[in-house]
C-alpha positions in Angstrom: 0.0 0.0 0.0 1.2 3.6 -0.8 1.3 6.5 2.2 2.1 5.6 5.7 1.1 2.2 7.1 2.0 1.4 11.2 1.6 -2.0 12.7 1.3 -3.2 16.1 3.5 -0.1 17.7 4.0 0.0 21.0 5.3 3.0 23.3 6.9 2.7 26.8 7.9 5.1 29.5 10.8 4.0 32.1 8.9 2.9 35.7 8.6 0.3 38.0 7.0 -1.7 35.9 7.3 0.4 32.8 4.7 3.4 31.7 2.3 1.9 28.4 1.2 4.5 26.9 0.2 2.7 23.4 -0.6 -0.7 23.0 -0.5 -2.2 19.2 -1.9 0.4 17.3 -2.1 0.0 13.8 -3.5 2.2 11.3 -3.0 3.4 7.9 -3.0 7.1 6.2 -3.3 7.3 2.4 -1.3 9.9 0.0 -3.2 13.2 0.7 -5.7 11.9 3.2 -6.5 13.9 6.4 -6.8 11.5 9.5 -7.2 12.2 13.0 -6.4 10.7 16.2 -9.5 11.6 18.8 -9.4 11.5 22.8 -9.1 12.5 26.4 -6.0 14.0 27.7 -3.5 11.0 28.6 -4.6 8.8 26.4 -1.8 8.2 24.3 -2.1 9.9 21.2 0.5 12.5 20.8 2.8 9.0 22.1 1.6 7.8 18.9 1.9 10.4 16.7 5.6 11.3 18.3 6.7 7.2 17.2 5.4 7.7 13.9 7.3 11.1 13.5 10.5 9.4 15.1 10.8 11.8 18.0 9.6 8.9 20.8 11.2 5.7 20.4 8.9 2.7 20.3 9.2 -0.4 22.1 7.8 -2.8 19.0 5.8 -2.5 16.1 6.8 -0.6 12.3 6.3 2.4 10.8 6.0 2.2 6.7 6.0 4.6 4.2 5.3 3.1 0.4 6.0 -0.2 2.0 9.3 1.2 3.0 10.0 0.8 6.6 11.2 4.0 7.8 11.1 2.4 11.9 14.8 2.8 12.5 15.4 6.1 10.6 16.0 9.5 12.4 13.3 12.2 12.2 15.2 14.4 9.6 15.3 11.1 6.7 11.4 10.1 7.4 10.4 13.2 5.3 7.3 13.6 7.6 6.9 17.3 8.9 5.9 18.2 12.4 3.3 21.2 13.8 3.3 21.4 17.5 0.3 23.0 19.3 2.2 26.5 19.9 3.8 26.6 16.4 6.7 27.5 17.8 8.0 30.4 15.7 11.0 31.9 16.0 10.6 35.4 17.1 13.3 36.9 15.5 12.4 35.9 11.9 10.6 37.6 9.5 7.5 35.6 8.4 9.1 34.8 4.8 12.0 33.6 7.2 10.2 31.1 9.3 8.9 29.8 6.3 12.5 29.9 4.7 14.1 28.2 7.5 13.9 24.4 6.4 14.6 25.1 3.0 17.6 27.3 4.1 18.9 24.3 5.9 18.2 22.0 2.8 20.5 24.0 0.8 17.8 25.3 -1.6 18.9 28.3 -3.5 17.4 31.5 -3.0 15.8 32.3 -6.0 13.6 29.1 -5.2 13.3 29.5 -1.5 12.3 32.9 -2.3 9.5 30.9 -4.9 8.6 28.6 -2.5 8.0 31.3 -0.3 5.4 33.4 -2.1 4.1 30.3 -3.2 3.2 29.2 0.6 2.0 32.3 1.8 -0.7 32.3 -0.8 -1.8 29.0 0.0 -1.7 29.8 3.5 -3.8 33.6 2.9 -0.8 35.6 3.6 0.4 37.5 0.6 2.5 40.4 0.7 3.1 39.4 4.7 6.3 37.7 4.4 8.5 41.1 5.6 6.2 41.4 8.7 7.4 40.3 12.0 5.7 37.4 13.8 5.6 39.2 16.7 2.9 41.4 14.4 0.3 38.7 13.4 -2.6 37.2 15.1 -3.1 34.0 16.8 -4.2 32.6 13.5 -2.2 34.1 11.1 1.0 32.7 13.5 -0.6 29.2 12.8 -0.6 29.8 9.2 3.2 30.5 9.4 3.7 27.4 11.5 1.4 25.4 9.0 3.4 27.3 5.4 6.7 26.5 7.7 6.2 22.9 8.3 4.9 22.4 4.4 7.8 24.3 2.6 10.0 21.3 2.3 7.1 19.2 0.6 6.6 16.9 3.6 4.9 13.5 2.3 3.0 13.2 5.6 2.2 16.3 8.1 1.5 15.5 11.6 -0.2 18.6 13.7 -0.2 17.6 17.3 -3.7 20.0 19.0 -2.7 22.2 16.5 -5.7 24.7 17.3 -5.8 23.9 21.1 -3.9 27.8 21.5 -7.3 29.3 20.0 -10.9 30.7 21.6 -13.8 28.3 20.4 -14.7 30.3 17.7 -11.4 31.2 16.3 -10.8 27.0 16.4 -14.1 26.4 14.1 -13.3 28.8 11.7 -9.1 27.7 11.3 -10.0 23.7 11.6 -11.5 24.9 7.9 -8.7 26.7 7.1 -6.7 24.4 7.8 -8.5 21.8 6.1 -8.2 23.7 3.1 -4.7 24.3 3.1 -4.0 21.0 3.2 -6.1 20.0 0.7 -4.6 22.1 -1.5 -0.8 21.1 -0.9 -2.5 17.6 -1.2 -0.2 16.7 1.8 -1.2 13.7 3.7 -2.2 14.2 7.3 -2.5 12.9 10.9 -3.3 14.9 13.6 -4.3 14.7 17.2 -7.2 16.8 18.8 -9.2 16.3 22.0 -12.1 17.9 20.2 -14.7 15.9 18.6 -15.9 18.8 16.4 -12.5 20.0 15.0 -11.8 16.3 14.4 -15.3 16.0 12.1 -14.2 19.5 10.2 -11.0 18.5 9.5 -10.3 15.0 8.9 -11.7 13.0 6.3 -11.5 10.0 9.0 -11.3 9.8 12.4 -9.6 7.0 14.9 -10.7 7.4 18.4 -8.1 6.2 21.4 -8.5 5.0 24.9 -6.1 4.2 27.3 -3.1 4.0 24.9 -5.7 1.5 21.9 -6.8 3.2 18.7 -10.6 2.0 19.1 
């Protein structure tokens, strides 16, 4: 199967006995498909979605990409991107900057970095803000950067971990659309994890509900 398939992983913390936070969760995203993972604080989700990543090391189980199994391989070689729930910006970037910053570290040249660029920021509904500071934009508009950031490098699968969770309840409902959107039309695939039944309806074209460390 093509996209991302994971098979019977398992995550561990260190304790007396040992901390399981999933137990044999398998599931599958296809190329440009939208998934999300659904459920209560401690529950084990963002463990999930950090082994598929590569930023939490799991105890068994595979993680596949195009049937190639990317398990073993560091975070930078997975060619999965990453949006945590504060965006995590740096402040003393411009907004074309942030964006910049993976392709800058890729080598890219900048005439195309500087494409890519104006490229993202009209998918994302920021033209003409890429010489603004961060410090200058909205809640929202911050995601955006976080979201154009994350997608530069043409990740093949985007995980967003409570991407929204910074937002009022209305903001949320209006940017789990916009965020749909976006990454419908980078046709990225996604996996995301939300506590929020709602957000999870809007945004995902399928949703996987957990409990107590087992995708349901």
């Amino acid at each position: 199967m093509s996209g991302l398939r994971v098979e019977g992983l398992r995550v561990e913390y260190p304790g007396r006995p040992p901390v399981l936070a999933v137990d044999n969760a398998s599931l599958t995203v296809a190329p440009g498909e939208i998934v999300a993972l659904l459920g209560p604080s401690g529950c084990g989700k963002s463990s999930l979605l950090g082994a598929i990543v590569g930023i939490v090391e799991p105890a068994a189980g595979t993680v596949r990409w195009d049937g190639e199994d990317v398990t073993e391989s560091p975070v930078h070689r997975r060619g999965f991107g990453l949006v945590f729930q504060d965006g995590q910006l740096f402040p003393h970037r411009t907004v074309a900057r942030n964006i910049a910053f993976g392709l800058e570290m890729s080598g890219m040249a900048r005439d195309a970095r500087r494409e890519r660029v104006e490229e993202l920021l009209e998918v994302v509904g920021l033209t003409g803000y890429g010489e603004r500071a961060v410090t200058e934009l909205s809640g929202g508009q911050r995601q955006r950067v976080a979201l154009a950031r994350s997608l530069a490098p043409r990740p093949r699968l985007l995980a967003l971990d409570e991407p929204l969770s910074s937002l009022d309840a209305d903001l949320r409902a209006r940017r789990a659309v916009e965020v749909r959107e976006i990454l419908a039309a980078a046709g990225t695939a996604a996996i995301m994890v939300t506590h929020d039944a709602r957000e999870a309806e809007v945004m995902a074209s399928r949703v996987l509900r957990m409990s107590a460390g087992v995708l349901q």
